[in-house]
C-alpha positions as CSV (number, residue, x, y, z in Angstrom):
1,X,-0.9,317.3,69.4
2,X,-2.2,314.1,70.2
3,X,-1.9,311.0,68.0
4,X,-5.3,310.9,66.6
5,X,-5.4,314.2,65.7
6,X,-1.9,314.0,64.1
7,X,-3.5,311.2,62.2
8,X,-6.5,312.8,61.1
9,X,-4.2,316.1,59.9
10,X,-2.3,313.6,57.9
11,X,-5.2,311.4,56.3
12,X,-7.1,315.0,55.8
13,X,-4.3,316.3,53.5
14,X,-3.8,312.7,51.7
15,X,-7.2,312.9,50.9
16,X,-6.4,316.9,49.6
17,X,-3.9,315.4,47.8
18,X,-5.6,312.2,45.9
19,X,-8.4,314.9,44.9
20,X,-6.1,317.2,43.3
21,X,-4.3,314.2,41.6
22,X,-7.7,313.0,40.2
23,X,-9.0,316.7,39.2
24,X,-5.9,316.8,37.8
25,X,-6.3,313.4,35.5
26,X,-9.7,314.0,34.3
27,X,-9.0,317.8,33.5
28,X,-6.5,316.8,31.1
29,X,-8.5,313.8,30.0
30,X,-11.3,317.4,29.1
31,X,-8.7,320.1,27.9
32,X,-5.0,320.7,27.8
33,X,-5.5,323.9,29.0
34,X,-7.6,322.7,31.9
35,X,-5.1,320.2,32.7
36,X,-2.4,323.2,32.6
37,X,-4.9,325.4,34.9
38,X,-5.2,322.1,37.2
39,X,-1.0,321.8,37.7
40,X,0.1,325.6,37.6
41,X,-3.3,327.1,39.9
42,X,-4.6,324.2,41.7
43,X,-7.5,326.3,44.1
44,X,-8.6,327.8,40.6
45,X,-8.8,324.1,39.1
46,X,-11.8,323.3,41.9
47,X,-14.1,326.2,40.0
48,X,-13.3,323.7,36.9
49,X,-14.9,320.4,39.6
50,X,-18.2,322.9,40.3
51,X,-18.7,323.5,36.2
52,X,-18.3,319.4,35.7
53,X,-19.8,318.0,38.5
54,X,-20.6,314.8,36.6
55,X,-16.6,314.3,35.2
56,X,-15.0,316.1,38.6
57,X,-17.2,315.4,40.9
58,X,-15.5,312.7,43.0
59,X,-12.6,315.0,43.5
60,X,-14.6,317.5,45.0
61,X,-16.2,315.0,47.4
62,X,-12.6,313.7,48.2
63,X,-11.3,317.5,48.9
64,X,-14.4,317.9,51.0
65,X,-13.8,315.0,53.2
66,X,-9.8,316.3,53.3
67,X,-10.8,319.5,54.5
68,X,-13.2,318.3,57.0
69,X,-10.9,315.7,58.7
70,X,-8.4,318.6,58.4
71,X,-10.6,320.8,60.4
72,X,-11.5,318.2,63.1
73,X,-7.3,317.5,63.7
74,X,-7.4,321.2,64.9
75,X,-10.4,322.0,66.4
């Protein structure tokens, strides 16, 4: 693995990162038991982002861009 694709593995899963840490703030700013969904069963927190695209939205769009410089490091 070269050094820009080790770079754009490791800014891909920041970026997964960051947009579970801000699903995960504005779930529990909605519902405790969101917030507990968000920390115990993260992928099942996203279908939570699609029902509240206007509170979640940005941490979609963040885990979007994640998974897409993700997939470019190893294509």
């Amino acid at each position: 693995m070269d050094a820009s694709s080790a770079a754009l593995l490791v800014f891909g899963v920041v970026a997964l990162l960051a947009s579970w840490v801000v699903l995960l703030i504005e779930s529990w700013k909605e519902d405790y038991s969101w917030g507990m969904c968000t920390l115990l069963m993260p992928p099942l927190s996203y279908l939570y982002s699609l029902s509240r695209l206007d509170k979640a939205g940005q941490s979609l769009l963040l885990a979007a861009a994640g998974w897409i410089l993700v997939w470019f490091a190893l294509g």
